[in-house]
N, C-alpha and C positions, 0 to 999 in steps of 0.2 A: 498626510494621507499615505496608506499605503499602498505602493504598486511597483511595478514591473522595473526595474533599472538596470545597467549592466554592475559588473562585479571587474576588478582587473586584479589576479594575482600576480606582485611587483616581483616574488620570487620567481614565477616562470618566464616573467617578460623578460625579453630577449634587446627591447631599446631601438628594433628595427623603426617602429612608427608609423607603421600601414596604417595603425586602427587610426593615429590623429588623423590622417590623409583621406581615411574614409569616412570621417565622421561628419557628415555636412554642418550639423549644428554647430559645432565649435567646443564642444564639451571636453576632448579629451586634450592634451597638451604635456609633452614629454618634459618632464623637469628632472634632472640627472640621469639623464638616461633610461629615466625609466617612462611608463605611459601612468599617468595621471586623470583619473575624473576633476575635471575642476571644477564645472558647472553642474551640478544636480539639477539644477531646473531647465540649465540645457539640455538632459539627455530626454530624448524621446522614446527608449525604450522597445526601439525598433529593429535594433541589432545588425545597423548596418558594419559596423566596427569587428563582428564576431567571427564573421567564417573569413575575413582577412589576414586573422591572427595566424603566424605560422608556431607559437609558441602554444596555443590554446591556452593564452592567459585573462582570456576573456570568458564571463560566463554570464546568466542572467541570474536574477537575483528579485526576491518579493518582499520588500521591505518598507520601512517608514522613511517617504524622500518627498521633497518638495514638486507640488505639480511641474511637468514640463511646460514652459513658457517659452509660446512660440514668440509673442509679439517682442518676450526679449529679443529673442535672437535673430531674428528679422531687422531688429533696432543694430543689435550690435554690428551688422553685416550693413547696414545701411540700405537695408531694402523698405519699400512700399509696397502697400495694397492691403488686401483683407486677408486675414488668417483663418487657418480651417476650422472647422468648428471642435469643440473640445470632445466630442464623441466620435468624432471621425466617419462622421456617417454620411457626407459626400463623395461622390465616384473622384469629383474634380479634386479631392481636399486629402486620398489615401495618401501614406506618406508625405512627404516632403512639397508636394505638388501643388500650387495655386491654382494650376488650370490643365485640364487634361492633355496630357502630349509636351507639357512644357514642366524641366526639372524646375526645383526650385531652391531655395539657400547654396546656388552655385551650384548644384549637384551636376552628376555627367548626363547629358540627352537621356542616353541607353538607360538609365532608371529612371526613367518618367512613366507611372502607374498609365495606363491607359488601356481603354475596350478595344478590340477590334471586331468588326461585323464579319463573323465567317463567311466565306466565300463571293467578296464583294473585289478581290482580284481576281477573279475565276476566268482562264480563257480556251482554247481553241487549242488543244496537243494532238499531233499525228499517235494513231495508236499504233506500236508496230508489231507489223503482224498482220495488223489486219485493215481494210480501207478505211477512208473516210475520218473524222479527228472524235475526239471522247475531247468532254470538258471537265476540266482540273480546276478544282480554286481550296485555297488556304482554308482551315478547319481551326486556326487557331482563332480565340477568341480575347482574348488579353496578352498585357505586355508589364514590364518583362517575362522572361519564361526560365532565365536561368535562378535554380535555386538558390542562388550569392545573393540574389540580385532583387529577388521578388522582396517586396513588403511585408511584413508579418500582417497585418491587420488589411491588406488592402480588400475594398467592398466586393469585390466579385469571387472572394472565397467564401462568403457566406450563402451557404444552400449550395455550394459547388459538388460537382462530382469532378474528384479531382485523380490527375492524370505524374505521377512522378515515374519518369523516364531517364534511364541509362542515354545517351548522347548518340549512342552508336545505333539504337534501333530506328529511328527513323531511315537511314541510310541503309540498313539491312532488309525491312520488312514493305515492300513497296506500297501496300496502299495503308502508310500509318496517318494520314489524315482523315482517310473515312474510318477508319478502324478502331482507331483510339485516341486522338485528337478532338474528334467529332462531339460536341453535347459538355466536352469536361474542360477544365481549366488541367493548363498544362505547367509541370513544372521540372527542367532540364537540369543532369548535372552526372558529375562521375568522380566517386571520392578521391579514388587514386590520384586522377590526373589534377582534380584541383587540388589535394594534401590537404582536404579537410573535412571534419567530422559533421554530415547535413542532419544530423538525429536534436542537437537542439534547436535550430532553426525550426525543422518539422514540427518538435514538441509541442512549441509556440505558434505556428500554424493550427495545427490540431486542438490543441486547447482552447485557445482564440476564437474559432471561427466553425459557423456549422455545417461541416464537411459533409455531405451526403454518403458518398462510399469513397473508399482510394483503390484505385488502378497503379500495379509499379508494373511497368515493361522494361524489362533488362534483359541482355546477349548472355547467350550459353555460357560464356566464357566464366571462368574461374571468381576470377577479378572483380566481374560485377556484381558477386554476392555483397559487397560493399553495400550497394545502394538499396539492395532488399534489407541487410542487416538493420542500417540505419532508418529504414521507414517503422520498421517492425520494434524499434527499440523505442523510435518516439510514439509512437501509439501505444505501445505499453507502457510509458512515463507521463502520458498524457492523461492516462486514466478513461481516456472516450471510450465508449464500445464503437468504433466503426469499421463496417462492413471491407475488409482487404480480399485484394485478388492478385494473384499474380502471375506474369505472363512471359514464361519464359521466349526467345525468340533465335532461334540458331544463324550463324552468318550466312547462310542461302539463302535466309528468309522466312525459312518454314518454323511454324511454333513447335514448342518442342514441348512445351507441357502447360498448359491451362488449369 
């Protein structure tokens, strides 16, 4: 069949071994120093391995590879239970995950695909300024949120209106939950500071899944042109027409251009 797999150039790798360390299936494995696919029907195609790489020797790839087989790899790790279904078309089943809120093939907590009900921590804040309290609660609606981190395929980016954010505007712009959190799927990240390129990740998001419109909020600053470059390279690699906006936000707070 053909479909989606990674790609590992052995000339750029560098022999660190992040991508083995991140790849929960098992697929990769460093044999002379270098990083290695061993299992094709391990990989699942999800590119957790990718934005780890600090050599960029990882890439995706559309080619003739054997399905991914979970129940192998579930067998080989010595796990039970049921596997997700091969369309991936349960909330509980996006990525790696057997059951919402819970990682699975050993993965870390922190990537465990899961909903969250906005505003069901919502409480009682002194306003200040002025008497009596204003009620606050969380606008986010899924997890994870960092672009590393999220799933390519997970189910709540289908029909999302989706929200990619510079790190710093939430802390800059005070009310970024009702503002632009609110209604969208949110996705966090800063290329400089993580040293890695979010434009294929995105691609495969955009491609993938049917994004309603994108929202990018990024700070004045110089530097976060990164993060507009990168949304804007993978929507034109993706081939979609969808609907961009962008939202510039300066360190007081104030936007600085819509």
């Amino acid at each position: 069949m053909k479909r989606k797999i990674i790609r590992i150039d052995e000339e750029k790798c560098n022999g660190c071994g992040a991508c083995a360390e991140a790849c929960h299936e098992g697929a990769i494995a460093m044999v002379g120093g270098k990083a290695h696919l061993m299992r094709e029907d391990y990989c699942d195609g999800l590119g957790s391995c990718l934005p780890v790489c600090p050599a960029g020797a990882i890439s995706f790839e559309e080619r003739e590879a054997p399905a991914y087989d979970e129940a192998a790899v579930r067998a080989a790790k010595g796990l039970k239970g049921p596997v997700r279904p091969a369309d991936g078309g349960s909330e509980a089943a996006a990525r790696d995950v057997p059951a919402e809120g819970r990682p699975g093939m050993g993965g870390c907590p922190g990537e465990a695909a899961r909903t969250v009900r906005p505003g069901s921590a919502a409480r009682d804040v002194p306003a200040e300024g002025a008497p009596g309290m204003v009620r606050a609660g969380s606008q986010l609606r899924q997890w994870p949120v960092q672009i590393k981190l999220a799933p390519v395929n997970a189910p709540w980016f289908d029909g999302a209106r989706l929200l990619v954010a510079a790190d710093c505007t939430a802390y800059a712009y005070g009310s970024f939950h009702e503002d632009f959190i609110r209604g969208r799927v949110t996705l966090v990240g800063y290329p400089k500071l993580d040293g890695v390129d979010y434009s294929e990740k995105l691609e495969a998001i955009f491609r993938g899944n049917d994004i309603r419109d994108i929202t990018v909020a990024r700070m004045e600053v110089p530097c976060c042109g990164a993060l507009e470059y990168a949304v804007r390279k993978a929507l034109r690699r993706s081939g979609r027409d969808i609907p961009l906006r962008v939202v510039t936000i300066c360190v007081d707070g104030r936007v600085a251009r819509d």
